[in-house]
C-alpha positions as CSV (number, residue, x, y, z in Angstrom):
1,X,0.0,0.0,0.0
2,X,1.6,3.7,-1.0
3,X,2.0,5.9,1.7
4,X,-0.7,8.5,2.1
5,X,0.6,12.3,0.9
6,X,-0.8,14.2,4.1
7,X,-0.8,17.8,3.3
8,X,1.2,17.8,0.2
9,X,-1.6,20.0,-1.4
10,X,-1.7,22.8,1.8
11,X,2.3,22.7,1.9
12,X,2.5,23.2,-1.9
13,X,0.3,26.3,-1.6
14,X,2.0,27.8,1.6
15,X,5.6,27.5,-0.5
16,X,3.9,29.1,-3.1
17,X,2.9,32.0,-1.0
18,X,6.8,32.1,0.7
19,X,5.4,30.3,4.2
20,X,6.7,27.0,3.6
21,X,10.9,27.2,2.8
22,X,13.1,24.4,2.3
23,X,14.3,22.7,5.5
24,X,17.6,22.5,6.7
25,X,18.3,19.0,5.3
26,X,18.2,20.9,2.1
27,X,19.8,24.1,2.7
28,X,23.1,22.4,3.4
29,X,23.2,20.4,0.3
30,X,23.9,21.6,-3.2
31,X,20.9,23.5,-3.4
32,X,21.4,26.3,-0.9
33,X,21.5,28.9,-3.5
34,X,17.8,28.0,-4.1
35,X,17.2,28.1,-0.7
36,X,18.6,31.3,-0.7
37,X,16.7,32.9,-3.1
38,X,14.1,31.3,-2.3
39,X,14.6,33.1,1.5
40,X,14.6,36.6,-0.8
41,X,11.4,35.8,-2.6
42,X,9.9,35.1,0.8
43,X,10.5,38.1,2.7
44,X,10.0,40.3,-0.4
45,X,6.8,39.1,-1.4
46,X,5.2,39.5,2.8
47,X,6.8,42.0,3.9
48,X,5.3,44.4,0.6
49,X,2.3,42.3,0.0
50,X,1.1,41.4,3.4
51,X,2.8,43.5,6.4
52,X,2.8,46.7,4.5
53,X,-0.3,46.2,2.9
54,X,-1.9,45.9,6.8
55,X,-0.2,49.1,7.6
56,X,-1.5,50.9,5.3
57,X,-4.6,49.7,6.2
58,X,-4.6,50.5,9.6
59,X,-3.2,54.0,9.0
60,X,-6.2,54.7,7.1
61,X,-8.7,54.6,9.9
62,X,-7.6,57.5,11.0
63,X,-8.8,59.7,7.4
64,X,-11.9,57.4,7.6
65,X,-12.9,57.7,11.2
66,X,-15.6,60.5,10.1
67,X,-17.8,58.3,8.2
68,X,-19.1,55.5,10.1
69,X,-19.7,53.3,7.0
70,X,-16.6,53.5,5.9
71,X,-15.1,53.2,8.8
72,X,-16.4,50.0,10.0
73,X,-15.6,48.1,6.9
74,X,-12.0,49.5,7.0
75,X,-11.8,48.0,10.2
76,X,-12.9,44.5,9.8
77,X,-10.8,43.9,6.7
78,X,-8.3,45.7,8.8
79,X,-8.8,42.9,11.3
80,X,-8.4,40.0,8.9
81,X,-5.8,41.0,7.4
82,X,-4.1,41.5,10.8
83,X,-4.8,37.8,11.7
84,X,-3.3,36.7,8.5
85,X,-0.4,38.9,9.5
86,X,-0.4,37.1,13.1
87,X,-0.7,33.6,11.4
88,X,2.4,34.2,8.8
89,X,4.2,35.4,12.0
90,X,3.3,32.2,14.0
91,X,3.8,30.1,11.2
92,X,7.7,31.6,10.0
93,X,8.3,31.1,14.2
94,X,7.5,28.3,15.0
95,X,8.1,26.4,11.4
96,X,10.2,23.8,12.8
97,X,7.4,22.7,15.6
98,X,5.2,22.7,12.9
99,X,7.3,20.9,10.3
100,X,7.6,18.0,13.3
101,X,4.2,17.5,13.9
102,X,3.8,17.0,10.0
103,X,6.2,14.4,10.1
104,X,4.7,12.9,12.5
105,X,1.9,11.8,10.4
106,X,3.8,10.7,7.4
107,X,7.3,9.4,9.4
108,X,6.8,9.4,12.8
109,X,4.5,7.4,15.5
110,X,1.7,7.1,13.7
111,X,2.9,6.2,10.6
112,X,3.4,2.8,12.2
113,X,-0.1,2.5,13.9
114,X,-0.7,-0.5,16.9
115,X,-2.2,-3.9,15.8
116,X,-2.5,-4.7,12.0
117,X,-2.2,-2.3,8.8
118,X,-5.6,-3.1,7.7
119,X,-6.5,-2.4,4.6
120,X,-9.7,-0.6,6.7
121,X,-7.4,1.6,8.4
122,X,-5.2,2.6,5.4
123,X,-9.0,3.3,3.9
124,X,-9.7,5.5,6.4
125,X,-6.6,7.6,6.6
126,X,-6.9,7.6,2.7
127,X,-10.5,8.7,3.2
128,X,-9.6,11.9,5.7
129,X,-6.5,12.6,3.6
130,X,-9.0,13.0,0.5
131,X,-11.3,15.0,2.7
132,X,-8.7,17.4,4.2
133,X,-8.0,18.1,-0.1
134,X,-11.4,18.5,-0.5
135,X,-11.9,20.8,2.2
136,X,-8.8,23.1,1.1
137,X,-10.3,22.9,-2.8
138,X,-13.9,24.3,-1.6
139,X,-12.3,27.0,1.2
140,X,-9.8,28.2,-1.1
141,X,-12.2,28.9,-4.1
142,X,-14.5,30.6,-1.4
143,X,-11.8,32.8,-0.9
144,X,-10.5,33.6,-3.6
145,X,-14.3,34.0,-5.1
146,X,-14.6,36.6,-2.6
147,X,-11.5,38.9,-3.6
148,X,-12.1,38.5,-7.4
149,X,-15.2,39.9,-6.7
150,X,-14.0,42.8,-4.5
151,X,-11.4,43.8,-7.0
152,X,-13.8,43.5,-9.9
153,X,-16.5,45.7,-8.0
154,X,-14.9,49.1,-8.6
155,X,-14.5,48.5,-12.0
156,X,-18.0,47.8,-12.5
157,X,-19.5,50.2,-10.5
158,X,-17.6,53.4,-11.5
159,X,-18.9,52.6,-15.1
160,X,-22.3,54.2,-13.5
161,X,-20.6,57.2,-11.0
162,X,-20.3,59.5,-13.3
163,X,-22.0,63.0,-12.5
164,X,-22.8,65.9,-14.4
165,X,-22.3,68.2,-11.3
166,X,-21.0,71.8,-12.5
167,X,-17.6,72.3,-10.2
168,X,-14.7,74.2,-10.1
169,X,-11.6,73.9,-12.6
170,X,-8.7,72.2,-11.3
171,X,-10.9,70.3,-8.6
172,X,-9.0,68.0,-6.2
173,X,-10.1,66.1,-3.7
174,X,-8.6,63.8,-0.7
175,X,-6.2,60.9,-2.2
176,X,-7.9,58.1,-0.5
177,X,-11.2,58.6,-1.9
178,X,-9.8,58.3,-5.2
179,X,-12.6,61.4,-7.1
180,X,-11.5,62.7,-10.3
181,X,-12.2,65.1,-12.9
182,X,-12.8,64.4,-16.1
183,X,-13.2,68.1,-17.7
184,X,-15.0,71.1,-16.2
185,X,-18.3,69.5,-15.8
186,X,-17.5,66.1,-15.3
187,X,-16.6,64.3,-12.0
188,X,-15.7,60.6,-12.3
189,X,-15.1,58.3,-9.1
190,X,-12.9,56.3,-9.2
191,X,-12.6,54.1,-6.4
192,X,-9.9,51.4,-5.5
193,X,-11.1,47.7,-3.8
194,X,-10.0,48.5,-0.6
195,X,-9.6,51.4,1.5
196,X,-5.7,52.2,2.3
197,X,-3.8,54.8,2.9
198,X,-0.9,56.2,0.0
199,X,1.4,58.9,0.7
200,X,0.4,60.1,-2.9
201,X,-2.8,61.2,-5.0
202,X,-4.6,57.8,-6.2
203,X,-6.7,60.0,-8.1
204,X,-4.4,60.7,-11.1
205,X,-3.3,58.7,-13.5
206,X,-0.8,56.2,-13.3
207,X,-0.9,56.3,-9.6
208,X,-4.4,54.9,-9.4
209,X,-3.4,51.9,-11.8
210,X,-0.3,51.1,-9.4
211,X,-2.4,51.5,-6.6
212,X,-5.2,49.2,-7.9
213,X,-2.6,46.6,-8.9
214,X,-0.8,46.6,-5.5
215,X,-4.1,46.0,-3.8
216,X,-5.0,43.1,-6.2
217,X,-1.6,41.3,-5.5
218,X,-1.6,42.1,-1.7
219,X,-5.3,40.3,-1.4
220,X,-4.5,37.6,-3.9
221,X,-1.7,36.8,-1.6
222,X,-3.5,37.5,1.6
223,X,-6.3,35.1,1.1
224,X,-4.7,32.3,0.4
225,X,-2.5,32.4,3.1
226,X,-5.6,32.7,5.2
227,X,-7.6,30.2,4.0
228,X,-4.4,27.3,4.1
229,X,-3.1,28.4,7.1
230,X,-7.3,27.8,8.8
231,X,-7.5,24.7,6.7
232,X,-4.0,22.9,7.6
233,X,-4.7,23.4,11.3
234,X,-8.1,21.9,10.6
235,X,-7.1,19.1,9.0
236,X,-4.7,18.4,11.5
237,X,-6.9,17.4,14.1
238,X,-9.6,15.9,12.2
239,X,-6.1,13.2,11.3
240,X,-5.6,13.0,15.4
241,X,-9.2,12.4,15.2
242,X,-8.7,9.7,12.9
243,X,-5.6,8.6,14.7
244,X,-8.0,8.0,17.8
245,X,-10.5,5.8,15.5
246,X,-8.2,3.5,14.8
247,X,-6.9,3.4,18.6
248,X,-10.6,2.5,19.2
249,X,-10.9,-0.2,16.2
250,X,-7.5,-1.9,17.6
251,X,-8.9,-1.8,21.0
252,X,-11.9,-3.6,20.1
253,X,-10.7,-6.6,18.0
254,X,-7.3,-6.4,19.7
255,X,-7.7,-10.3,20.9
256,X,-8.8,-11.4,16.9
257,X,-6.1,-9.2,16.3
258,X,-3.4,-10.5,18.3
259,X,-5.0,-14.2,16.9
260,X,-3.8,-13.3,13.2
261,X,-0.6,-12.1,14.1
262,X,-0.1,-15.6,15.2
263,X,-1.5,-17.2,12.6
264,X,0.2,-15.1,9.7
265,X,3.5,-15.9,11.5
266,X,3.0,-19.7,11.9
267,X,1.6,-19.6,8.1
268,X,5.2,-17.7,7.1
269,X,7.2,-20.4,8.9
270,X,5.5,-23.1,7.2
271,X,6.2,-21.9,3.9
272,X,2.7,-21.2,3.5
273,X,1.1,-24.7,3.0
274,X,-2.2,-23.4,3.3
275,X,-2.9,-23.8,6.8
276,X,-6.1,-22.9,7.9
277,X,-7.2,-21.9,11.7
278,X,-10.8,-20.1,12.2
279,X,-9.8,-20.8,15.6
280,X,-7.7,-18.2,17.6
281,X,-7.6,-20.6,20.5
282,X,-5.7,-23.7,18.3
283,X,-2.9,-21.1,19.6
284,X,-1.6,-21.4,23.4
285,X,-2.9,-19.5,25.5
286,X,0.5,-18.3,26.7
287,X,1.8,-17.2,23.5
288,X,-1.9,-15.3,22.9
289,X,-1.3,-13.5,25.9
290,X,1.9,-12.6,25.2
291,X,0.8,-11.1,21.5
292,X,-2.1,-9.2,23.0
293,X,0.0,-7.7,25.8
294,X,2.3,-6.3,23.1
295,X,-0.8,-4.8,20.9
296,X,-1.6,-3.5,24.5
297,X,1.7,-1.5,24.8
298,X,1.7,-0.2,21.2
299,X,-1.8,0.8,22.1
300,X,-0.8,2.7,25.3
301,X,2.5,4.3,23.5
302,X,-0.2,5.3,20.9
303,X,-2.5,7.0,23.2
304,X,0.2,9.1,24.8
305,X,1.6,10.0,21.2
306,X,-1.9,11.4,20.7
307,X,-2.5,13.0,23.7
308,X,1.2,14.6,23.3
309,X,0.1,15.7,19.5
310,X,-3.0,17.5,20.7
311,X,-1.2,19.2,23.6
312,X,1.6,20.6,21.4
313,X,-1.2,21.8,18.7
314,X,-2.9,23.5,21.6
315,X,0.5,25.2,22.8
316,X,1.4,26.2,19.3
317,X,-2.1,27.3,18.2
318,X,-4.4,28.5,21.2
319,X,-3.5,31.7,21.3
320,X,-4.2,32.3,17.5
321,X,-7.0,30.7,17.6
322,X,-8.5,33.2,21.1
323,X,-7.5,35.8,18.8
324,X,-9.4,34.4,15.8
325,X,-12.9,33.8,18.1
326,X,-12.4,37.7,19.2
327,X,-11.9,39.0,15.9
328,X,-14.6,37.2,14.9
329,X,-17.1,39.0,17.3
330,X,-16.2,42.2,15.1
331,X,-16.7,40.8,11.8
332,X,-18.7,37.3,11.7
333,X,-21.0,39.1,9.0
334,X,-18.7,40.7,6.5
335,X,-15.7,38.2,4.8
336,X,-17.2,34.9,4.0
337,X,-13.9,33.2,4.0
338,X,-13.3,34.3,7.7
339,X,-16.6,32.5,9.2
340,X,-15.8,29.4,7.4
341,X,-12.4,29.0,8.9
342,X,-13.9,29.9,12.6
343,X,-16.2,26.6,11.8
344,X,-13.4,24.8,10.6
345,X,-11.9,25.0,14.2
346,X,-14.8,24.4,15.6
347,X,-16.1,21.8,13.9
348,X,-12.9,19.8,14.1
349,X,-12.1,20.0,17.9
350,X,-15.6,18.7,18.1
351,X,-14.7,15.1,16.4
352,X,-11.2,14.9,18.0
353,X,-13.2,14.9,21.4
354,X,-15.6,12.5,20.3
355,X,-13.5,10.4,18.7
356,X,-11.7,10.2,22.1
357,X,-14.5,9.4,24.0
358,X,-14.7,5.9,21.9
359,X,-11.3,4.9,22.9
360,X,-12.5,4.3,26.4
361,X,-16.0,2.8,25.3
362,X,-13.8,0.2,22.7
363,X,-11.6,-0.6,25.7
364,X,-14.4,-1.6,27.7
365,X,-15.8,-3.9,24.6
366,X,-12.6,-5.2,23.9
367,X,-13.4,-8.9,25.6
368,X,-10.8,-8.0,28.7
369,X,-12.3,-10.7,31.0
370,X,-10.5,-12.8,28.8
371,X,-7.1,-11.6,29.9
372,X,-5.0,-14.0,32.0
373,X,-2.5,-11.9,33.0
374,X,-2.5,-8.6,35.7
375,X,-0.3,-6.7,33.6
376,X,-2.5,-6.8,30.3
377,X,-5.6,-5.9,32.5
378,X,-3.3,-2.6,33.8
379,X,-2.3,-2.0,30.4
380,X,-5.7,-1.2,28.8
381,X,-6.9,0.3,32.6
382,X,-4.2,2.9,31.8
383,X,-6.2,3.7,28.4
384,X,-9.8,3.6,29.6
385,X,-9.0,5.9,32.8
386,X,-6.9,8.6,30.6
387,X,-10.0,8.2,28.6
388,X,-12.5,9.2,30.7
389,X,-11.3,12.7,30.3
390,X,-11.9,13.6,27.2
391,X,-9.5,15.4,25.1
392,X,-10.4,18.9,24.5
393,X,-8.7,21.6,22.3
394,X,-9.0,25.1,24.0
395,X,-8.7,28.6,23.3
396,X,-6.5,29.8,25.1
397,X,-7.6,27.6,28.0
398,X,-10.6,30.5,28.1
399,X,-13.1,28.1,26.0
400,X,-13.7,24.6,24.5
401,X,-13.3,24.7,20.9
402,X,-16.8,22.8,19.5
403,X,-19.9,23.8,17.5
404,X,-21.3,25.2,20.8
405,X,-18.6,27.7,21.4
406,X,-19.0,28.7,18.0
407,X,-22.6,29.6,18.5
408,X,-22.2,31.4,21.6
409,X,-19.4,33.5,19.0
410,X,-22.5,33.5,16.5
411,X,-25.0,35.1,18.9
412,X,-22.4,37.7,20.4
413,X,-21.4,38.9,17.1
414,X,-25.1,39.3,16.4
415,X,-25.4,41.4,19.6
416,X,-22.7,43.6,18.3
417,X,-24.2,43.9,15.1
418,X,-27.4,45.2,16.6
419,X,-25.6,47.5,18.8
420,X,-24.0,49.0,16.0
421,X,-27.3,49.3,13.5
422,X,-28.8,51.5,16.3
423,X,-25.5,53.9,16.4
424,X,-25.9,53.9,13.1
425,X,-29.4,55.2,12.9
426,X,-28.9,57.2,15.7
427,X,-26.1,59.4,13.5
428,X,-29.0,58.8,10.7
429,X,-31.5,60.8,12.9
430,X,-28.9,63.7,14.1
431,X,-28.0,64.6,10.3
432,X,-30.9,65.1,9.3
């Protein structure tokens, strides 16, 4: 069976985007000079594309703190764009953390996984694997969907701002509301997608056009980055959650299990006459017990691998993802791409911690009155009480990360948006 490609499609897109470089295996061979550039493409392309761009942004609030309107939406773009700022930061930090836990999957514990390797349980890694693909292919067209259209919208909608006002000769206006004239009479707007400050006048040709294109390639590297930086740390614990399904599968059969071991061993040393046992009890009992004990010690050292998998997500990722749920209270209704990967935690840390809670329920099925020996009954006791707490992702140790925590986000973000509808008509009713 070929070994499943975890996250071959999330890295290839993060190496794209200058998250991803080459490790140091590879920087110390003969192709360090592409590692080097490849080091000067990276900070190039985020520092002017993504650090700068948020800057920019953020500097703006202060021309458009005046308007309410515009000052709102400035600040919730403003806010994702900072999170995908705090997410390039976390992951160029803490790369080699991250790198390990990848490895982990493809070359580490759990690429050797307790009892048989089942043609069910390479089916069901192969399955989440195809899942996790899926899941990037449908987020990452959302997102990029949504900036296509926002740099589009200008284009389309300035074809119908022109006005026939009578103004002044030589009109000018602020730069970062990007009005025009045309001739005497004419005014045309010309707005860019996003509001940002420029220490120059957008309003004028060719500044507008290298304004508008530095925009488009800031957000057409922004989003991506956003939506494979959500999606890799979802899929990620929907494979622990996997990891803890087949934990529960080996737990359950791990005496048939332990049977065919035996039986594919004593089939190899015969030369494979065609022996057939549909007994597991033509074995001794001693050298059953002995098989399951050691399926019961694989299983253990697989639990704690787990266990130590989740705990190191959780210390690398918590505090993003607090960060995440509080920025979402702002702007749960505007960037569709930003909800989605809120669920995507959400959703995810709810089936690691179900999938947990069937490790203990197969241990308890897992025909242990049949064990002989003390030792193989302590063995799987270590698993079932370990079990009984269920293992939780956090954020920030503040909340549980499940579909009910995202909810409670849901309904506080609505709050907010109430609150803010009734400012708004409030200023309504003073102008006028």
């Amino acid at each position: 069976m070929p070994k499943p490609n975890y996250f071959s499609a999330h890295l290839t897109i993060l190496r794209i985007f200058g998250l991803w470089s080459y490790d140091d295996s590879e920087s110390r061979s003969s192709s360090s000079p592409k590692s080097f550039l490849y080091s000067v493409y990276q900070a190039t392309l985020l520092f002017t594309f993504a650090y700068l761009f948020t800057v920019l942004e953020i500097i703006e609030l202060r021309f458009s703190w005046a308007k309410f309107d515009d000052f709102i939406s400035n600040v919730c773009y403003a806010i994702v764009h900072t999170m995908a700022c705090l997410k390039i930061s976390l992951i160029l930090a803490r790369a080699s953390d991250i790198r390990k836990i990848i490895n982990s999957f493809e070359n580490g514990p759990f690429q050797i996984r307790p009892g048989e390797k089942t043609d069910e349980e390479y089916r069901l890694v192969s399955q989440r694997v195809r899942r996790t693909e899926k899941l990037l292919k449908i987020y990452f067209t959302i997102g990029t969907s949504v900036v296509i259209n926002g740099l589009l919208c200008p284009l389309y909608v300035s074809s119908d701002s022109t006005s026939h006002e009578t103004r002044v000769k030589n009109f000018t206006t602020e730069p970062d509301r990007g009005l025009i004239s045309g001739d005497d009479n004419e005014i045309v707007s010309r707005k860019l997608p996003y509001m940002s400050y420029f220490p120059f006048d957008v309003g004028v040709t060719p500044y507008y056009e290298l304004a508008y294109v530095y925009q488009g390639i800031s957000l057409m590297t922004l989003s991506p980055i956003i939506v494979t930086t959500d999606v890799l740390y979802g899929s990620i614990l929907l494979h622990i959650a996997t990891q803890l399904g087949i934990l529960a599968r080996t737990l359950i059969s791990v005496r048939s299990i332990g049977a065919n071991r035996l039986l594919r061993y004593d089939l190899y040393k015969s030369h494979g006459n065609g022996w057939k046992f549909d007994d597991g009890e033509i074995f001794s009992r001693k050298r059953l017990d002995v098989e399951i004990y050691r399926l019961l010690k694989n299983c253990v050292a697989h639990h704690r691998a787990i266990i130590s998998l989740a705990e190191n997500m959780e210390e690398i990722f918590s505090t993003l993802v607090l960060l995440q749920f509080l920025s979402n209270l702002v702007i749960m209704c505007f960037p569709l791409f930003q909800i989605t990967s809120l669920f995507i935690f959400c959703n995810c840390g709810d089936e690691v911690t179900q999938q947990s809670l069937l490790v203990a329920d197969a241990a308890c099925f897992c025909d242990w009155y049949e064990f002989s020996s003390a030792k193989m009954r302590r063995a799987l006791l270590s698993i079932v009480q370990r079990s009984q707490r269920p293992l939780r992702l956090t954020v920030a140790k503040f909340a549980t990360l499940s579909r009910e925590t995202y909810l409670k986000v849901v309904q506080g973000s609505a709050s907010y948006f109430m609150f803010l509808r009734k400012m708004h008509r409030a200023n309504d009713d003073d102008e006028q």
